[in-house]
N, C-alpha and C positions, 0 to 999 in steps of 0.2 A: 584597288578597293580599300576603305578605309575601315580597319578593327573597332568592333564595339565591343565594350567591356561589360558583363553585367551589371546592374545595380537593381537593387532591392528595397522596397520600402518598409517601414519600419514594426520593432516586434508587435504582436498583438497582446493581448492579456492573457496572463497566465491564467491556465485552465482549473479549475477546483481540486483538491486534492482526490488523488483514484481510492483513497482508503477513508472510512468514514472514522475509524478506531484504526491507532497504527501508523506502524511505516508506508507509503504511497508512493506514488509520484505526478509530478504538473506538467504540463508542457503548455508548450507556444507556439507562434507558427509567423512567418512572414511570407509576402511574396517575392516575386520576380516584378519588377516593374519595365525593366529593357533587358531584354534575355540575347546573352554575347552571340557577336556576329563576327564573321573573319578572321577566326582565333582571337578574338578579345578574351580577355582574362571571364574563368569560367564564375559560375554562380556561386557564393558561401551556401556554407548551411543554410534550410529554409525551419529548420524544426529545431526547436530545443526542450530539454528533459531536463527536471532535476526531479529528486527528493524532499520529501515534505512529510509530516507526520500528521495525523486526521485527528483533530481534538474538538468533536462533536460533542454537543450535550449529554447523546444517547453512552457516550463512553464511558462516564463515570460509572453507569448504572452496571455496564457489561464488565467494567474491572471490580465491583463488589461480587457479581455471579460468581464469575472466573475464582477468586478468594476463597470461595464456597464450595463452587463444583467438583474438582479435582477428587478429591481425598473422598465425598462422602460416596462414591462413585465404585470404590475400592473393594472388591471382597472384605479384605482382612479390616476393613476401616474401623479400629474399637470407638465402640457410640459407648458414651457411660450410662445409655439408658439399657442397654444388652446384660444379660446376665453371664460370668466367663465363661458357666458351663454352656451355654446353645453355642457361644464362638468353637468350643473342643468340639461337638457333635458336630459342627461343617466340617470341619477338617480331618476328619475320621474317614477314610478311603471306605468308600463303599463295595 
């Protein structure tokens, strides 16, 4: 009996990044075009991943929120429009 080796046909197109904002990642994929017979040398990888980072339109808008959000979110967060004394009267153990 004579050994067939696999062989594969070639990558596809990489897939869109999985994160729209951010770190992500892509993949690919190929086939099997003669799938090994007779201890023929086995199949490579059919799938590949990497990393990619998401640089959509909509991100600009989500990294000015994020700038914003944090802090004003904060109990103790001093707004200069508060006057000192209501910040004392939270913090007064009831």
């Amino acid at each position: 009996m004579l050994s067939v080796d696999c062989m594969v046909g070639s990558w596809g197109p990489w897939s869109k990044c999985s994160s729209l904002c951010g770190v992500g990642s892509k993949d690919r994929t190929r086939q099997v075009t003669v799938p090994p017979r007779n201890g023929g040398t086995p199949c490579p990888d059919l799938k590949q991943r990497r990393g990619c980072f998401g640089d959509s339109p909509v991100c600009d808008t989500a990294k000015e929120v994020a700038k914003i959000l944090p802090d004003s979110y904060k109990r103790d967060f001093k707004d200069p429009w508060r006057r000192p004394h209501m910040l004392l009267k939270e913090k007064q153990p009831r």
